[in-house]
C-alpha positions in Angstrom: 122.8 89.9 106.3 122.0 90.8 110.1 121.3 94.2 111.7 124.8 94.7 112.7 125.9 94.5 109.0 123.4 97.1 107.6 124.8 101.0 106.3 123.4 103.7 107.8 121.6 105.0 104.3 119.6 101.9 104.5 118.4 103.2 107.6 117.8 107.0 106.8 117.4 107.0 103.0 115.6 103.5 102.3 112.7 101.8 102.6 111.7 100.2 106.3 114.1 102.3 107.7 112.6 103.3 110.9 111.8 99.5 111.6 115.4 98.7 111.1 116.7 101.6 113.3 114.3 100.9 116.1 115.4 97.5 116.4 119.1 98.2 116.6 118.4 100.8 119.1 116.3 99.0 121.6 118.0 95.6 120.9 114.6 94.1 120.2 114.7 92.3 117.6 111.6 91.7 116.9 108.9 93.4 114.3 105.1 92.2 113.0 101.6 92.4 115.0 100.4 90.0 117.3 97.1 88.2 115.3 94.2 87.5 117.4 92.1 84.6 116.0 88.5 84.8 116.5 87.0 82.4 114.1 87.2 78.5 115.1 86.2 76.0 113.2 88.1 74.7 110.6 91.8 74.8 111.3 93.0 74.2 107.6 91.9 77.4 106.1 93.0 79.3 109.3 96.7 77.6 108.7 95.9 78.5 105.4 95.1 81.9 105.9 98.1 82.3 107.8 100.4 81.0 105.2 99.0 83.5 102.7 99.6 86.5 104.8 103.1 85.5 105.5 103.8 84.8 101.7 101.8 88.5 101.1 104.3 90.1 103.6 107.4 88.5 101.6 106.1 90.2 98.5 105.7 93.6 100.7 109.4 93.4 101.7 110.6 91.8 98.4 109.3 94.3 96.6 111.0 96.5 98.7 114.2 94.8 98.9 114.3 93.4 102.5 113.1 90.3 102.8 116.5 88.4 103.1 117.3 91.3 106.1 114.0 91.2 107.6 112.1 88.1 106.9 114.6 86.5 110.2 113.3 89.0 112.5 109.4 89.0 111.5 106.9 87.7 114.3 103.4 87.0 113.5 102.7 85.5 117.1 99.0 83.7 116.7 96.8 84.2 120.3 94.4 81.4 120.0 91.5 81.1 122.8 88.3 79.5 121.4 86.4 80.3 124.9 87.2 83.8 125.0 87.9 85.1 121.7 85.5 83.5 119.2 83.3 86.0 117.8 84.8 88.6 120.2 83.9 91.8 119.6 87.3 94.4 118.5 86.4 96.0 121.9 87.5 93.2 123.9 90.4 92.0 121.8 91.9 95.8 122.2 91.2 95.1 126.2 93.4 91.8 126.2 95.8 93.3 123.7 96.3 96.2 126.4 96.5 93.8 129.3 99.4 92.0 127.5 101.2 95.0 125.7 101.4 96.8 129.5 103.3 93.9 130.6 105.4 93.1 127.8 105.8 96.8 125.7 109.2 98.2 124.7 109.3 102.0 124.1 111.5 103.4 121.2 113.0 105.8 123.4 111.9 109.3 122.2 112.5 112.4 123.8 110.9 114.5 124.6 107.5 112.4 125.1 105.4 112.5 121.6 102.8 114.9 121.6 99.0 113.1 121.6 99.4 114.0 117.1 102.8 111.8 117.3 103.3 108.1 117.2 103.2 106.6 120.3 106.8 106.2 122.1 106.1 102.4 121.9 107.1 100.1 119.1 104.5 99.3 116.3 104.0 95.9 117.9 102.9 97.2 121.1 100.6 100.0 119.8 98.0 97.9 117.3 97.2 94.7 116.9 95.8 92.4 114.1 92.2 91.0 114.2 90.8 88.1 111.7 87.2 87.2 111.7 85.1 85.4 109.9 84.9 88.3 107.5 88.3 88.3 107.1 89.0 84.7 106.7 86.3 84.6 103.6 88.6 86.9 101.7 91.3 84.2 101.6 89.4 81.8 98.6 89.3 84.6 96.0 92.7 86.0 97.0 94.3 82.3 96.7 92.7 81.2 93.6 93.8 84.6 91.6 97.2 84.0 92.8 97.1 80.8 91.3 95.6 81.7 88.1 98.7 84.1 87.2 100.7 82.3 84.6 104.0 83.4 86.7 104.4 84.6 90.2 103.8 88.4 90.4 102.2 88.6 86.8 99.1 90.1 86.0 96.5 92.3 87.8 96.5 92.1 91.8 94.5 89.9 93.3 91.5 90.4 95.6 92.8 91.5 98.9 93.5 89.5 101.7 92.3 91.5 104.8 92.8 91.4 108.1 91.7 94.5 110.9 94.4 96.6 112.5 93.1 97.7 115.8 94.5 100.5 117.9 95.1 99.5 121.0 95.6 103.6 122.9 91.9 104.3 120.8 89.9 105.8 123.1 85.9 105.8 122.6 85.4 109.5 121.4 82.8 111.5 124.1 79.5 111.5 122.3 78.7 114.8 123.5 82.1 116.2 122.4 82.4 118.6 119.2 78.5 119.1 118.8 78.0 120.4 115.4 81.1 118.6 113.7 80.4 116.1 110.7 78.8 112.6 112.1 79.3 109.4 110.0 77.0 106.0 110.6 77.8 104.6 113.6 80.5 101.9 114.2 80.9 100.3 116.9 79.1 102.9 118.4 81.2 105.3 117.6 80.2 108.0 114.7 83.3 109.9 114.4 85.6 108.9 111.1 88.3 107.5 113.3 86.8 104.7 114.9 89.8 102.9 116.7 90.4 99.9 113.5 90.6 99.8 110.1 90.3 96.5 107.4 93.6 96.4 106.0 95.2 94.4 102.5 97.9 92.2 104.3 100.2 92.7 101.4 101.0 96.3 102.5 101.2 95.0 106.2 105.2 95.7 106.6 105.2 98.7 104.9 102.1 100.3 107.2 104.4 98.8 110.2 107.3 100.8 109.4 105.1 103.7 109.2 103.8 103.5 112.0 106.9 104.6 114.0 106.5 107.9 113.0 102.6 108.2 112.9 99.3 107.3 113.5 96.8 104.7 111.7 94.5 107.7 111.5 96.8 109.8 110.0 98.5 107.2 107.9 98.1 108.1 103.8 94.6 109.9 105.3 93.0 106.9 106.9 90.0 104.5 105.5 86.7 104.2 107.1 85.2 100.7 107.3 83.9 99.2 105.3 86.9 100.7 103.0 89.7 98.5 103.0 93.5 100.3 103.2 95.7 101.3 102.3 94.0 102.5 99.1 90.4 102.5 100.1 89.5 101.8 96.8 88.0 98.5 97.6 85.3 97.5 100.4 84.7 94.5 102.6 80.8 95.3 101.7 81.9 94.6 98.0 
């Protein structure tokens, strides 16, 4: 099955809907984040890693009955720079993501222009990004070997997550001396505000937070998690 073969109620009553009809109306046909790695080192557990997260996103779309539809069209493009993005802050990997996205971005074509509470008018794939450090790359051993310990594929309790961070690449740092009085939260990043620009994220949810995300905002999506929360649930933490 291609784009061209699928019926419109996939597209307005089923599941990834909105990623499907963006990518017939633009013509690209393309979906997934960009993944910035910055954590060198030991390239088998990073290929490793990688693998996981691809399997974790066939479950998402699997489970959701569209992998054999849009498995063909997923890109998980790797940006790999030792010198410049090992141990990079989020801060800077949002800069370089922006530099890229400005030069590369497709829009979705909404009119009027979104209001600042609306997604942005650019795809999912030109809006956030995906960031895996070496936080991130320790969740892989626990998540792997509970996978492995089901007696059949699928059976059993869920593993531990496999996280990666989802960074917004149109956050803005809020102005400190804005809303003076409203509730503060320990500061991240700088930042003390609940939204702070990124959120840890279970990589087996990963395509259905994309398609999501053409019609809102990580902030706003299922009441956003705070790091150290991980999402989409929040029920587990990367301090855990």
């Amino acid at each position: 099955m291609t784009l061209s073969d699928v019926p419109d109620d996939w597209i307005y009553n089923g599941p990834m809907g909105d990623t499907i009809r963006y990518m017939r109306e633009t013509g690209f046909h393309e979906w997934g984040f960009v993944i910035y790695r910055c954590v060198y080192g030991d390239d088998d557990i990073w290929n490793r890693y990688i693998a996981a997260l691809k399997e974790d996103v066939h479950e998402d779309l699997d489970y959701n009955g569209r992998d054999l539809l849009l498995e063909q069209y997923a890109q998980w493009a790797v940006v790999e720079d030792k010198d410049a993005l090992d141990g990079a802050p989020k801060s800077r990997v949002r800069q370089r993501f922006v530099e890229w996205r400005n030069q590369h971005s497709v829009s979705r074509g909404v009119s009027p222009v979104p209001l600042p509470t609306d997604a942005s008018n650019r795809l999912p794939r030109f809006t956030y990004c995906l960031y895996v450090d070496q936080k991130c790359l320790d969740t892989l051993r626990a998540h792997v070997n509970a996978k492995a310990a089901r007696r059949a594929p699928g059976l059993g309790p869920r593993p531990p997550p496999l996280v990666a961070v989802v960074i917004d690449g149109d956050f803005c740092q809020p102005d400190s001396d804005a809303d003076v009085g409203s509730q503060r939260y320990p500061p991240i990043d700088g930042c003390t505000d609940n939204y702070v620009g990124w959120q840890y994220y279970n990589v087996r949810y990963l395509a259905t937070l994309y398609d999501s995300l053409h019609r809102g905002h990580l902030n706003g999506y299922f009441e956003y998690k705070r790091p150290p929360a991980i999402g989409p649930s929040g029920r587990q933490s990367m301090e855990n």
